[in-house]
DRENDO-1510 file (C-alpha; in Angstrom, 1 decimal, always signed):
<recs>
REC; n; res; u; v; w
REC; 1; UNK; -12.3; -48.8; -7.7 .
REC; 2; UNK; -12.2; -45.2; -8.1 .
REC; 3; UNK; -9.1; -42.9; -6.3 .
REC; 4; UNK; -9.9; -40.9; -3.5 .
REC; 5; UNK; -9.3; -37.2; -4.3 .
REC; 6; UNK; -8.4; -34.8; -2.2 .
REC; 7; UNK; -10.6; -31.7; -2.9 .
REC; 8; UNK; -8.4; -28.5; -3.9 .
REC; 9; UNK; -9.0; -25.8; -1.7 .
REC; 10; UNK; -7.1; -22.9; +0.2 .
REC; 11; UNK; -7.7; -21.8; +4.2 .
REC; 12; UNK; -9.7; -19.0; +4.9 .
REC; 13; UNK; -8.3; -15.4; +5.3 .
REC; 14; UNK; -6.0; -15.9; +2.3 .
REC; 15; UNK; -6.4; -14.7; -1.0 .
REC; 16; UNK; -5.5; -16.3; -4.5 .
REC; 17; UNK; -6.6; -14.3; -7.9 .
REC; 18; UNK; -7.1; -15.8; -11.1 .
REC; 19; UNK; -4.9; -14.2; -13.6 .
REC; 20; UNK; -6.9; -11.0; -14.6 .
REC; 21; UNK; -7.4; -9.9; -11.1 .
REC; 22; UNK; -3.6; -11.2; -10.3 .
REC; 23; UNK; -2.5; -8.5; -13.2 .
REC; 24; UNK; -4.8; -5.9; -11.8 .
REC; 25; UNK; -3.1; -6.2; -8.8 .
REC; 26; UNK; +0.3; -6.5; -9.8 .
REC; 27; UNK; -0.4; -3.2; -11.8 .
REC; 28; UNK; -1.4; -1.6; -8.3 .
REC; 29; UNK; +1.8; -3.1; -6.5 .
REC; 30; UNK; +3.8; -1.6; -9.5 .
REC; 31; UNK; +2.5; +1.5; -9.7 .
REC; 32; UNK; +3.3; +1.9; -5.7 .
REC; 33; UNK; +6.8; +0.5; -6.1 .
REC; 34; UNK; +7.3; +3.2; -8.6 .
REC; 35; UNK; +6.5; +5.9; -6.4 .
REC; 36; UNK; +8.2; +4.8; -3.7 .
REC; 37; UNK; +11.5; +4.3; -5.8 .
REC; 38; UNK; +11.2; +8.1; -7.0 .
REC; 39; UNK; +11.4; +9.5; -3.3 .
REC; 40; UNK; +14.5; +7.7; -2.9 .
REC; 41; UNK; +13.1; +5.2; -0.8 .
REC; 42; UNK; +15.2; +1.4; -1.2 .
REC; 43; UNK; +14.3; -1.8; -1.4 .
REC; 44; UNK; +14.4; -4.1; +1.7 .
REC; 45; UNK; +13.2; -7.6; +1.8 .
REC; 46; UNK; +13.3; -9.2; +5.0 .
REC; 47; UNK; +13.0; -12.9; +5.8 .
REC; 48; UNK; +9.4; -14.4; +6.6 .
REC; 49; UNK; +10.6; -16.8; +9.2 .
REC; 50; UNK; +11.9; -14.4; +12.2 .
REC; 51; UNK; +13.8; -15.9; +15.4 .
REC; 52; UNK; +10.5; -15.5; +18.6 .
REC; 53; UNK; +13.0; -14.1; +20.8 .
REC; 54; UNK; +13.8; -10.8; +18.2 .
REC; 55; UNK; +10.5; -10.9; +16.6 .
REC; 56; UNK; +8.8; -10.4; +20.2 .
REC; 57; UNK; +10.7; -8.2; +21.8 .
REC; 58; UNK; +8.0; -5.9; +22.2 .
REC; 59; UNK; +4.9; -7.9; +21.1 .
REC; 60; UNK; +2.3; -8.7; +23.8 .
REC; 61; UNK; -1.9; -9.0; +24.3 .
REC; 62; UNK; -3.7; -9.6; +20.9 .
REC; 63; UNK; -0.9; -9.4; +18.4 .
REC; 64; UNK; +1.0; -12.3; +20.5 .
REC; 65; UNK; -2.3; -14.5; +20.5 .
REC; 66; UNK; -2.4; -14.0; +16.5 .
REC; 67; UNK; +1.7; -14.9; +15.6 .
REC; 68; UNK; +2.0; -18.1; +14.1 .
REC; 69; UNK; +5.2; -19.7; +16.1 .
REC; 70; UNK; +6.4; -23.0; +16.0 .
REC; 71; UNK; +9.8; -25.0; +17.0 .
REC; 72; UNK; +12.0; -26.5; +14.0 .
REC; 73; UNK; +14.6; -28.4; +16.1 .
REC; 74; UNK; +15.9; -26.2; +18.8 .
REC; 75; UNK; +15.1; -23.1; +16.7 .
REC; 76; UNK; +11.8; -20.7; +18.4 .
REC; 77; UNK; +10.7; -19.7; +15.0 .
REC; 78; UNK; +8.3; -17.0; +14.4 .
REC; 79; UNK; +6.5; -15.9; +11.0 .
REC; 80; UNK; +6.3; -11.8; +10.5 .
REC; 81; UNK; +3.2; -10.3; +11.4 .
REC; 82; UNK; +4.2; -6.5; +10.3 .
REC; 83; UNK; +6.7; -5.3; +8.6 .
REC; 84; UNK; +8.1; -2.5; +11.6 .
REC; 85; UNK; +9.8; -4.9; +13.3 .
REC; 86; UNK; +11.7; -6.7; +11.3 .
REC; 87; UNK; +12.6; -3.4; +10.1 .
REC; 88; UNK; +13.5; -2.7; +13.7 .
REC; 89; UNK; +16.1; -5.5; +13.8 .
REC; 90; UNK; +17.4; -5.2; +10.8 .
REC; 91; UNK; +18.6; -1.2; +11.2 .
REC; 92; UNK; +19.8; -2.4; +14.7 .
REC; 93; UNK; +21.9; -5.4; +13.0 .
REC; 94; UNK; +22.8; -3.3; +10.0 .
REC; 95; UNK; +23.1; +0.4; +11.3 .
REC; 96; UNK; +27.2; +0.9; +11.0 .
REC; 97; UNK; +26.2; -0.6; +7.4 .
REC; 98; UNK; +23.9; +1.9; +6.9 .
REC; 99; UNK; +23.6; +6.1; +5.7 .
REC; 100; UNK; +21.1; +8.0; +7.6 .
REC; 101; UNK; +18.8; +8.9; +7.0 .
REC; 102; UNK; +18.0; +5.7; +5.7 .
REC; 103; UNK; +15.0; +5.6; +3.4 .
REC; 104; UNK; +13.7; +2.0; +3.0 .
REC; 105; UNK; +10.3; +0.2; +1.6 .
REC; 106; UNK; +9.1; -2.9; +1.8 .
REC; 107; UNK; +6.0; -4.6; +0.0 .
REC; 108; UNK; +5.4; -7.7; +1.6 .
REC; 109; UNK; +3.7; -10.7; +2.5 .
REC; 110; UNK; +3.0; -10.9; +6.6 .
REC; 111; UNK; +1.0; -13.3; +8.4 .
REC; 112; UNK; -1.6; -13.4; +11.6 .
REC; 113; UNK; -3.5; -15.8; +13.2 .
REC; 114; UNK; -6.7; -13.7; +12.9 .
REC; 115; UNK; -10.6; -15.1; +12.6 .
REC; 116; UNK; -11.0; -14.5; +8.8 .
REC; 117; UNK; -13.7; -11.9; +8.3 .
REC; 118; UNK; -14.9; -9.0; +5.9 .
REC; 119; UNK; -11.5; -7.0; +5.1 .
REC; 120; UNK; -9.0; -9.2; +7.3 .
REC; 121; UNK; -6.5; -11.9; +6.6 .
REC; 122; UNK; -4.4; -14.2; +7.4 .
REC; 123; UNK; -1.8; -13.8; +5.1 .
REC; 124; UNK; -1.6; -10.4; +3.3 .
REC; 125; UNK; +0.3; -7.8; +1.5 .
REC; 126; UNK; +1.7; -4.4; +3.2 .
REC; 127; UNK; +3.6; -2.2; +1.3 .
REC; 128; UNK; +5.4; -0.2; +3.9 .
REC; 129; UNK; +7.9; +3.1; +3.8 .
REC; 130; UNK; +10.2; +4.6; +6.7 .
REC; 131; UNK; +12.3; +7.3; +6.9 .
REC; 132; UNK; +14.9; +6.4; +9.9 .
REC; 133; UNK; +17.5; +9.4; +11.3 .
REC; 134; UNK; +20.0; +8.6; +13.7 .
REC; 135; UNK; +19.1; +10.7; +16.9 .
REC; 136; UNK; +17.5; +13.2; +15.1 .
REC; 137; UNK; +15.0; +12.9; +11.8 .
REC; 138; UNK; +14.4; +16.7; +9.8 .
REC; 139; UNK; +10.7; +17.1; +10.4 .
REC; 140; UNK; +10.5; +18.1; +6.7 .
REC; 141; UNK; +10.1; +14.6; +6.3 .
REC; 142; UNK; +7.0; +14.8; +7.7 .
REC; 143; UNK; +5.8; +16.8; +4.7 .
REC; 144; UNK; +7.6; +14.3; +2.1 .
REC; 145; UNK; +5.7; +11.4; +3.3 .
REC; 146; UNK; +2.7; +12.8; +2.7 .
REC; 147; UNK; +3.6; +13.7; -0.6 .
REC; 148; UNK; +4.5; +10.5; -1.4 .
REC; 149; UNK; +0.9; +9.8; -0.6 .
REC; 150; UNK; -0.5; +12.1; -2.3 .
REC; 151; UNK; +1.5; +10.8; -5.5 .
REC; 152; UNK; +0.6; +7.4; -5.2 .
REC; 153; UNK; -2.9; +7.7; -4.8 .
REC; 154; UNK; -3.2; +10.2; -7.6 .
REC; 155; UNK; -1.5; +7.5; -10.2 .
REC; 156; UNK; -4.0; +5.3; -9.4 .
REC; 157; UNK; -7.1; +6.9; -9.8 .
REC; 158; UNK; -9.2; +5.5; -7.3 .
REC; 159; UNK; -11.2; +8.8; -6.8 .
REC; 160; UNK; -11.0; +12.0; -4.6 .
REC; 161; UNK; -9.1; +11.2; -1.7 .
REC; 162; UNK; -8.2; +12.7; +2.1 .
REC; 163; UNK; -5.1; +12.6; +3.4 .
REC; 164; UNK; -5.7; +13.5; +7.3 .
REC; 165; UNK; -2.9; +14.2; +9.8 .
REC; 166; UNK; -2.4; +15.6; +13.2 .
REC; 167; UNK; +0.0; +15.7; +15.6 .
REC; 168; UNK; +0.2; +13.6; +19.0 .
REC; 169; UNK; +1.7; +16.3; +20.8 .
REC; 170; UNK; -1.0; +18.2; +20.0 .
REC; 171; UNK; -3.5; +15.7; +21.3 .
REC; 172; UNK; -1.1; +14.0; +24.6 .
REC; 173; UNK; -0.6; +18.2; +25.3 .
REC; 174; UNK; -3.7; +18.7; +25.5 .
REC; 175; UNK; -4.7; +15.9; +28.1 .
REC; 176; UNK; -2.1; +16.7; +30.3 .
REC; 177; UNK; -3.2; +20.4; +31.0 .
REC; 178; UNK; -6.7; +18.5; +31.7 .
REC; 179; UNK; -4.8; +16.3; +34.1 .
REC; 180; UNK; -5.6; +13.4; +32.7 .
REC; 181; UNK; -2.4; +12.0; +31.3 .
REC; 182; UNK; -3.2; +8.9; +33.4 .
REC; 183; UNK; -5.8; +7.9; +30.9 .
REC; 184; UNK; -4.3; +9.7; +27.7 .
REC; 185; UNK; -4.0; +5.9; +26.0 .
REC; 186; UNK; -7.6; +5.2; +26.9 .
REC; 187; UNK; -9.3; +8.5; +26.1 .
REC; 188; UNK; -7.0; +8.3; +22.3 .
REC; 189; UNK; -8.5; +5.0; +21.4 .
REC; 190; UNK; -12.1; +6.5; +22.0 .
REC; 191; UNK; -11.3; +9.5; +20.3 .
REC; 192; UNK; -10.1; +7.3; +17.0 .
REC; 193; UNK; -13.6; +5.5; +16.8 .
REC; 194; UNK; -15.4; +8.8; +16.5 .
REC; 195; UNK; -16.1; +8.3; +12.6 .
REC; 196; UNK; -17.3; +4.4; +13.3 .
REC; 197; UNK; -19.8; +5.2; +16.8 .
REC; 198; UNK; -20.4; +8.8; +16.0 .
REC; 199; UNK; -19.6; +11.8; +19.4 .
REC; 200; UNK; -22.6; +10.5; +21.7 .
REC; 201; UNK; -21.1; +7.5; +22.2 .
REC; 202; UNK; -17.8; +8.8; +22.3 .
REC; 203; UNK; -19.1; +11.2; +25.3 .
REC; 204; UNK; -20.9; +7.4; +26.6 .
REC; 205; UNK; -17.4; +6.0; +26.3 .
REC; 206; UNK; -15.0; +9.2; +27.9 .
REC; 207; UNK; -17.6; +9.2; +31.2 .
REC; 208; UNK; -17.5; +5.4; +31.7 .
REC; 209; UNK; -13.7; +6.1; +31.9 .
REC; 210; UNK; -14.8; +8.8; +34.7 .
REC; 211; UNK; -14.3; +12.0; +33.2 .
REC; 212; UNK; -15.9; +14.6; +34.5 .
REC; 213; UNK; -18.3; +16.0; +32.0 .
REC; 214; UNK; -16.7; +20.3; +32.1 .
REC; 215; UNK; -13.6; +18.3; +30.9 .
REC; 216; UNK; -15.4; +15.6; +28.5 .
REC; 217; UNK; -17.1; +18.9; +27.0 .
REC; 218; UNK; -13.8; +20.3; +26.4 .
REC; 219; UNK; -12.5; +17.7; +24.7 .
REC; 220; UNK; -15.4; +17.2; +22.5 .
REC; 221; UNK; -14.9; +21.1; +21.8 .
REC; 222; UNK; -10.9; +20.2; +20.4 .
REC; 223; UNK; -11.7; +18.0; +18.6 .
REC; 224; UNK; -14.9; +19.9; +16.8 .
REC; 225; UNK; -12.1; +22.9; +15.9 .
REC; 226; UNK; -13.6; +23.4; +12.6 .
REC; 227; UNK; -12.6; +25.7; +9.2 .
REC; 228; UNK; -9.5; +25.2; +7.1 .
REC; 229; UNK; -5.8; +24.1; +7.8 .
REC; 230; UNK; -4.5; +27.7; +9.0 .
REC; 231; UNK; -7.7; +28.3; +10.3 .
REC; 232; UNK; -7.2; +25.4; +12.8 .
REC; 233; UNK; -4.4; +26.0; +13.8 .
REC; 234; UNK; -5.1; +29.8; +14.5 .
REC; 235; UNK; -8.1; +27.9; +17.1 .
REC; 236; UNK; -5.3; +26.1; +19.0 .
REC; 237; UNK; -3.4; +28.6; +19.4 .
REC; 238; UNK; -6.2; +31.0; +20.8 .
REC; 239; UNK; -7.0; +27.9; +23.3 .
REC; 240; UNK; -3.9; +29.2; +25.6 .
REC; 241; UNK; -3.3; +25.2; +26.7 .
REC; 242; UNK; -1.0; +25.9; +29.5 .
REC; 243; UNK; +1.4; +23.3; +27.7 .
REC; 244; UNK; +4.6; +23.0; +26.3 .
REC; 245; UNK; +4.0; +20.0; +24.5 .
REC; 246; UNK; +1.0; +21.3; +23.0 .
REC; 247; UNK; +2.5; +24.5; +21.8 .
REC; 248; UNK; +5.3; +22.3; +20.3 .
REC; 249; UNK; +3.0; +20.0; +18.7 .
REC; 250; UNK; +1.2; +22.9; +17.0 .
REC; 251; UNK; +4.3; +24.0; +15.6 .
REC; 252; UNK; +5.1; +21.3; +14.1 .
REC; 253; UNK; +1.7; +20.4; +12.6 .
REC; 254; UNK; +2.0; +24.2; +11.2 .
REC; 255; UNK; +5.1; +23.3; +9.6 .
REC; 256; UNK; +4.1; +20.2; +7.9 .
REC; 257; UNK; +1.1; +22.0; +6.6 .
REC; 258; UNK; +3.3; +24.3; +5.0 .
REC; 259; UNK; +5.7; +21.6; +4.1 .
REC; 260; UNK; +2.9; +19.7; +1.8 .
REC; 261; UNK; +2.3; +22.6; +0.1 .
REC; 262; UNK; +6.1; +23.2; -1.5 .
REC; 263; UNK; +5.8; +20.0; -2.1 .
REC; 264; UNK; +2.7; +20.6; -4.5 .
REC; 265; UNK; +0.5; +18.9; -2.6 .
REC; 266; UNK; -3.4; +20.1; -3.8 .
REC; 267; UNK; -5.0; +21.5; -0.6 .
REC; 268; UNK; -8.5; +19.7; -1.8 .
REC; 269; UNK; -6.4; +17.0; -1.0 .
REC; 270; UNK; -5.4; +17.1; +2.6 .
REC; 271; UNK; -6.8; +18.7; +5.9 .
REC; 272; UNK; -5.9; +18.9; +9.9 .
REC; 273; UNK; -8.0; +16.2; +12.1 .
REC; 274; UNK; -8.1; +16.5; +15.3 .
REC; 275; UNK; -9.8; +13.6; +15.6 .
REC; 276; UNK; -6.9; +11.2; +14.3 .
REC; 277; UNK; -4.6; +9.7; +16.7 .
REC; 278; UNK; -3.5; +6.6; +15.5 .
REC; 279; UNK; -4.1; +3.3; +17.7 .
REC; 280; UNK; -0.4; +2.2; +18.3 .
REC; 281; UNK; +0.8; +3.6; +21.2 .
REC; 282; UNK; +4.3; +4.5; +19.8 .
REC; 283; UNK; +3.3; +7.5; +17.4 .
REC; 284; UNK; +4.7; +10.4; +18.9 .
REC; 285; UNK; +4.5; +13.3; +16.4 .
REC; 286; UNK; +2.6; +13.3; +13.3 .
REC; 287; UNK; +0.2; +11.1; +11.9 .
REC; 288; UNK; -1.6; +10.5; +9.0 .
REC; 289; UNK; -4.7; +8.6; +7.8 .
REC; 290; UNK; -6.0; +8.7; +4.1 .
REC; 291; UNK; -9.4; +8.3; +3.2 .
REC; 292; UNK; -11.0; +7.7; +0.0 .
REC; 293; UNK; -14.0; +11.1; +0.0 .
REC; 294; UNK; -17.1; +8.8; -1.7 .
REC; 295; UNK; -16.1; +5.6; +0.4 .
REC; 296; UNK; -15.2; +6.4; +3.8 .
REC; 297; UNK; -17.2; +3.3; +4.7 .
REC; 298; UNK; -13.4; +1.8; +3.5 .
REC; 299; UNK; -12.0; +3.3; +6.6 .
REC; 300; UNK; -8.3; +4.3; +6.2 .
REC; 301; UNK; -6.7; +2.9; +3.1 .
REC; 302; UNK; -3.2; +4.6; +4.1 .
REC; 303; UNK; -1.8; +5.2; +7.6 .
REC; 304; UNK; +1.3; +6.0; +9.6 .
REC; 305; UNK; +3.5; +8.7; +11.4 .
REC; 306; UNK; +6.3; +9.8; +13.1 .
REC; 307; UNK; +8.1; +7.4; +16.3 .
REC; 308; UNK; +10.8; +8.8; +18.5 .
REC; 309; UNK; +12.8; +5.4; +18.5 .
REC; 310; UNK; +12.4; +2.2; +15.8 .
REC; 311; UNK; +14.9; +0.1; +17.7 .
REC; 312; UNK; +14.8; +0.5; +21.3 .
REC; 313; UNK; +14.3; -3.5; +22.1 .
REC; 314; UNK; +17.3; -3.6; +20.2 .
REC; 315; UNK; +20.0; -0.9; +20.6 .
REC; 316; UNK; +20.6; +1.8; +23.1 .
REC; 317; UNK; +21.1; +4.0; +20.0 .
REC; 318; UNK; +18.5; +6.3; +19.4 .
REC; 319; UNK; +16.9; +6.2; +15.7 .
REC; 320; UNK; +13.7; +8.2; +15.2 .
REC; 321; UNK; +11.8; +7.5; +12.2 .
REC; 322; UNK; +8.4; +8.0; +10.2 .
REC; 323; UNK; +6.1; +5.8; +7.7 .
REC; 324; UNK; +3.4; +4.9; +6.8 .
REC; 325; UNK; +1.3; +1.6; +5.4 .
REC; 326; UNK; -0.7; +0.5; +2.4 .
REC; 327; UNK; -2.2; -2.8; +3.3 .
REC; 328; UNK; -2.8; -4.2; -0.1 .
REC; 329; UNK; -4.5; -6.9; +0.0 .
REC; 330; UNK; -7.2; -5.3; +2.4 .
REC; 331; UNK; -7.3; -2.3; +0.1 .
REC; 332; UNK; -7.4; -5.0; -3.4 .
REC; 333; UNK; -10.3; -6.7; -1.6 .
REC; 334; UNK; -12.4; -3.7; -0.8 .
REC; 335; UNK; -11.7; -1.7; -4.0 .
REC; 336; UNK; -13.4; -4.6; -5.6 .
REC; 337; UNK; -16.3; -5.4; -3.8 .
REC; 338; UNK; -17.0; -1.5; -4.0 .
REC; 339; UNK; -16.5; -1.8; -7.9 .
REC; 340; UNK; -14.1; +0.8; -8.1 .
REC; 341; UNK; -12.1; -1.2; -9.9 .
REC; 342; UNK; -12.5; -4.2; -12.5 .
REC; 343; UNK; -10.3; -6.0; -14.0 .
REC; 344; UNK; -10.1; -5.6; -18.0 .
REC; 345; UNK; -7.3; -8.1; -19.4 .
REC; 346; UNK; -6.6; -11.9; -18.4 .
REC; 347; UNK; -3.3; -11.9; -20.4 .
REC; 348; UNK; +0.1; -9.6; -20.7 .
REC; 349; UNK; +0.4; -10.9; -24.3 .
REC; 350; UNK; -0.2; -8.4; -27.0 .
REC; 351; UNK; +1.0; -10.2; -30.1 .
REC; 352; UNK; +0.2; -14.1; -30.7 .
REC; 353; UNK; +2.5; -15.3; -33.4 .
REC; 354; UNK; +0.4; -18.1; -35.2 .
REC; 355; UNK; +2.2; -20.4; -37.4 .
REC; 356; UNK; +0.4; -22.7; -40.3 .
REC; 357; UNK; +2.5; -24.6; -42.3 .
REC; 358; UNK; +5.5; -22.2; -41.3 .
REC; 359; UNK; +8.9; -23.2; -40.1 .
REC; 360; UNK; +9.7; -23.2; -36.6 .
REC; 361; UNK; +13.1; -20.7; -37.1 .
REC; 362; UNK; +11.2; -18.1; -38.8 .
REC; 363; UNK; +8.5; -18.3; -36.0 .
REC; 364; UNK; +10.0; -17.6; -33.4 .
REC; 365; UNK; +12.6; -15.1; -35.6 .
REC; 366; UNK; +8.9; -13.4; -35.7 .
REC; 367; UNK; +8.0; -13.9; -32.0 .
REC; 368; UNK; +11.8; -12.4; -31.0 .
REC; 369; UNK; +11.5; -9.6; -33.1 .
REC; 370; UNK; +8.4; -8.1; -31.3 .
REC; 371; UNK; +9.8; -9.0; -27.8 .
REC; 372; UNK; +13.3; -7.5; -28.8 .
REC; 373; UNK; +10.8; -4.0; -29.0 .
REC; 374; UNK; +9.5; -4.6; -25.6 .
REC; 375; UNK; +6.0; -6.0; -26.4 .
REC; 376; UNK; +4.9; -9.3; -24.3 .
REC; 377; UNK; +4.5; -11.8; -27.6 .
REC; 378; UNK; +3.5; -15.3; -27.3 .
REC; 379; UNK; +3.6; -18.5; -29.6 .
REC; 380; UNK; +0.5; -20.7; -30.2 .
REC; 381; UNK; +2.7; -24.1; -31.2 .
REC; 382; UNK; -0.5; -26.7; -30.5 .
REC; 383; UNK; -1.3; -28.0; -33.9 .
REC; 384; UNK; -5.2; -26.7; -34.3 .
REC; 385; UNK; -7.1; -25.4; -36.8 .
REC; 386; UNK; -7.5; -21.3; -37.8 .
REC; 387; UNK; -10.1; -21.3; -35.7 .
REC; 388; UNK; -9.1; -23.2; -32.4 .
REC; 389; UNK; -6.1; -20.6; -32.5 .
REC; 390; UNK; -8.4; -17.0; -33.5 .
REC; 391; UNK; -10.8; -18.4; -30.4 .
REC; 392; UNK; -7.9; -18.7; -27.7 .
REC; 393; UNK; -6.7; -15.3; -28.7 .
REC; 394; UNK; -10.0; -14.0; -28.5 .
REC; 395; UNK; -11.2; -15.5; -25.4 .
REC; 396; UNK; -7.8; -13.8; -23.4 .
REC; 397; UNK; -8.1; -11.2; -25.0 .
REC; 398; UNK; -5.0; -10.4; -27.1 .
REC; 399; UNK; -5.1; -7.1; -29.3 .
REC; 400; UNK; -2.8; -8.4; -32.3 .
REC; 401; UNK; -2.4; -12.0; -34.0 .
REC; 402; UNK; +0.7; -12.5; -36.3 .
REC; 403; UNK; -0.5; -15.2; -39.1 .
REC; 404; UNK; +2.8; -17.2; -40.6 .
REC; 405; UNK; +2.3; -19.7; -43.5 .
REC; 406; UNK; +4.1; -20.7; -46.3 .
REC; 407; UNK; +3.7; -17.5; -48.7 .
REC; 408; UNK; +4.6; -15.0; -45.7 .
REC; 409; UNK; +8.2; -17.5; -44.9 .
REC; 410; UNK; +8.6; -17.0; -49.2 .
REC; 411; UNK; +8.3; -13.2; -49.0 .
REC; 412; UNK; +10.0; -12.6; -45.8 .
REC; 413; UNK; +6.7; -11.2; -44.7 .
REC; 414; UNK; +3.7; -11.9; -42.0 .
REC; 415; UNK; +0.3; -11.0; -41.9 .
REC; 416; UNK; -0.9; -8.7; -39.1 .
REC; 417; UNK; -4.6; -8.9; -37.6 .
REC; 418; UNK; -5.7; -6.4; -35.3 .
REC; 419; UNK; -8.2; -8.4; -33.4 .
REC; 420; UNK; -10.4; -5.6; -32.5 .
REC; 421; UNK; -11.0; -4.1; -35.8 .
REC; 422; UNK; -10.4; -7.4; -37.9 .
REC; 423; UNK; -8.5; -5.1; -40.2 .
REC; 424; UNK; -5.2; -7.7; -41.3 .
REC; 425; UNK; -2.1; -6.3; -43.5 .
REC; 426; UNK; +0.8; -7.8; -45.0 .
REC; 427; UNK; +4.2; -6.2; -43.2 .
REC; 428; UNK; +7.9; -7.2; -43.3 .
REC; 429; UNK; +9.1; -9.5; -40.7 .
REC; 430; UNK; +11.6; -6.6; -39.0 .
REC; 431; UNK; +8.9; -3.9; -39.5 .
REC; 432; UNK; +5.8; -6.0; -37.5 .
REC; 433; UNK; +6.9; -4.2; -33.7 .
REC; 434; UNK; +7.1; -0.6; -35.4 .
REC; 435; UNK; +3.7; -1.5; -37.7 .
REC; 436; UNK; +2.2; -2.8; -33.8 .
REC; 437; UNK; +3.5; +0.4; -32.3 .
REC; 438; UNK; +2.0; +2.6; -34.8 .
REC; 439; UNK; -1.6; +1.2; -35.0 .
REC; 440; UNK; -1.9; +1.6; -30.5 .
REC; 441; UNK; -1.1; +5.2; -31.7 .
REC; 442; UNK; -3.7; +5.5; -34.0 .
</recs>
C-alpha cells in the first residue's frame, strides 16, 4: 500500500532561493551591512514576536488588517510588520542605556498579512537605518543619510540611479498659505502618485477633493518648478509663500543640498522633487526616494526621512530622528525579473581537496591549510571515481581542484588543477593557498 505524501511546498508571498540566487543575495545584504557599519551606524536585532499592546500603539486601518496576531496562553502576541516600531520601543525601554545620537540598523525579516502579488510579500527583508537625537537631531544628518545612499547604491552597481528628496515643510507650507491645511494629507497622497497616473489625473483627483481650480493650478505650477537643485530653490523663494514654515523648509532643503555635496555626493546623482512627499503621515522634514534612471517602472527602491518624535506612544521624551529603507526582498525580486542581475556561482567553495588513495590526516592537513589563508575549501570524501568527483566540481562550479594520492602524501606535495584552464601543477602542501592566490592574480 503506498504512503501518502505530503507534497512539499511553501505559502504564497514568501520567498525561498536555491543556493546561487541565496549567495547573490547574501552578497547584496553584505554589501549593505558594510556600508551601513562605516557611517557608524550599530547593529540592533529586535525580536519577531512583539507584545499587540506595544506593537499597536499606533497601528490602525490597513496595516492592523494585515498583522498576523495570535494568543499563546494569556500572552496577545503580535509578529513585526516594520522595523520603526520596534525600534520605537526599544529606544523608549533602552534610552538612559543609550548615547545620542544613537545610530542604529537593522536588516530584517518582517511580516504582513498582504494578498501576495507582483513585488509584495508576506514575509520579507528590510534593511533599515535611523539616526535618533534626543530633543534635537543636527540637520547635517540629513545630508549623511543620503550619502549613505549614495554609497550603497554605487557598490552595487545596479546602474545610474536618483536619489530625490524634498522637504515637507516645504510642501505642508505651501498648502497652508492656500488655506487648505484641512486636506494637506489628502492632496499629499495625490501629489505622490503623480509618476504612476501622470498630472491630468492628478488635477481629476485634487478637484474631486473640491479644490478650486486658481488653486489646483497653483499647485500643479510648485510642483512643475523645473531646472537644477539651486535653481529650484532660487523659484521658491521668488514664490513669496506668505509662510513661515515654508520659508523654513526651504532652508533646510538648501542646506541638505549643500550638505550632500561635502559629502561627495555626484550631483548626476541627486536632484530636488517637489513632487515627493512620502505616504506616511509622520515625515516632517526631509525626505528621500531613490530611483533607479533606466527602470523607474521599479518605483522607489530606497526611501525615508526625517520624523519629529520616534517614541511618542511610548515616552513623553522627545526623540527626533531620520532613516530610511531598503526593502530587500522587493528590490531582490525585481532586480531579477528586470535581469539586472543574474546569479553566476551556486557554491562559496574555491578549492575542492580530492583524495585517491591518500590518507585522511594529510587531507584534511591539505583542506586546513587553504582555509587557514581565508579561502572557502571543501573535501569530496564519497568514494567515486576521478570522474564522478571532476563532474561535481564542475557542475557547482568551483575554480581549483586539489588532487591527493599516494605519490603527492610521499613527496609532501599535491597537485593543483585550475578548472577553467585545465592547466594542473605539482606544489608543496604549505605553498597550495599562496600558489591559489597567485594564479586569481594572474
Amino acid at each position: 500500500m503506498a504512503e501518502n505524501k505530503i507534497k512539499p511546498r511553501i505559502l504564497t508571498g514568501f520567498m525561498e532561493l536555491l543556493p546561487a540566487d541565496q549567495i547573490l543575495f547574501n552578497k547584496i545584504y553584505d554589501t549593505i551591512r558594510e556600508v551601513y557599519e562605516s557611517f557608524g551606524f550599530l547593529p540592533l536585532d529586535t525580536p519577531v514576536i512583539e507584545l499587540s499592546e506595544v506593537l499597536l500603539a499606533k497601528a490602525g486601518g490597513e496595516t492592523e488588517k494585515q498583522i498576523y496576531r495570535f494568543k499563546k496562553g494569556d500572552n496577545d502576541l503580535a509578529l513585526r510588520f516594520d522595523l520603526t516600531v520596534p525600534l520605537a520601543r526599544y529606544v523608549a525601554q533602552h534610552s538612559g542605556e543609550l548615547t545620542f545620537p544613537f545610530k542604529r540598523y537593522q536588516m530584517s525579516k518582517v511580516y504582513r498579512g498582504e494578498r501576495p502579488q507582483k513585488g509584495r510579500f508576506r514575509e520579507f527583508y528590510q534593511c533599515d537605518i535611523d539616526i535618533i537625537g534626543n530633543e534635537e537631531l543636527s540637520l547635517v544628518y540629513d545630508g549623511e543619510i543620503p550619502a549613505v545612499i549614495y554609497n550603497i547604491f554605487r557598490k552595487l552597481d545596479f546602474g545610474k540611479f536618483t536619489i530625490r528628496l524634498n522637504n515637507r515643510k516645504v510642501l505642508n507650507g505651501f498648502f497652508e498659505a492656500l488655506d487648505l491645511s484641512d486636506k494637506i494629507t489628502d492632496i499629499l497622497r495625490v501629489i505622490d502618485k503623480l509618476d504612476k497616473i501622470g498630472a491630468s489625473n492628478v488635477i481629476s483627483e485634487l478637484e474631486k477633493l473640491d479644490i478650486e481650480s486658481g488653486k489646483t493650478e497653483k499647485i500643479m505650477d510648485f510642483i512643475s518648478i523645473a531646472g537644477n537643485n539651486n535653481e529650484k530653490t532660487e523659484a521658491l523663494r521668488a514664490m513669496d509663500i506668505n509662510s513661515e514654515k515654508f520659508a523654513e523648509g526651504v532652508d533646510e532643503l538648501e542646506k541638505v543640498v549643500g550638505y550632500m555635496r561635502d559629502f561627495g555626493i555626484d550631483e548626476d546623482y541627486f536632484e530636488i522633487d517637489l513632487t515627493i512627499a512620502r505616504g506616511l503621515d509622520y515625515y516632517t522634514g526631509t525626505v528621500y526616494e531613490t530611483v533607479l534612471d533606466d527602470h523607474r517602472s521599479l518605483g522607489s527602491i530606497c526611501s525615508g526621512g526625517r520624523y519629529d518624535n520616534l517614541t511618542e506612544y511610548y515616552t513623553n521624551t522627545r526623540l527626533p530622528g531620520i532613516g530610511i529603507s531598503i526593502g530587500l526582498t522587493r528590490l531582490f525580486s525585481q532586480l531579477k525579473e528586470a535581469g539586472i542581475i543574474k546569479a553566476e556561482r551556486a557554491c562559496l567553495v574555491k578549492a575542492l581537496v580530492i583524495p585517491m588513495g591518500a590518507g585522511m590526516e594529510y587531507t584534511l592537513r591539505a583542506a586546513g591549510n587553504i582555509r587557514n589563508a581565508g579561502i572557502p575549501a571543501d573535501v569530496y570524501y564519497a568514494e567515486k571515481s576521478m570522474k564522478a568527483k571532476m563532474k561535481y566540481a564542475n557542475k557547482l562550479g568551483i575554480p581549483y581542484v586539489v588532487i591527493i594520492g599516494e605519490d603527492e602524501v610521499n613527496s609532501n606535495t599535491v597537485t593543483l588543477k585550475d578548472m577553467t584552464t585545465g592547466e594542473q601543477k605539482t606544489v608543496a602542501i604549505d605553498d597550495i593557498a599562496k600558489e591559489i592566490k597567485a594564479q586569481e592574480r594572474m
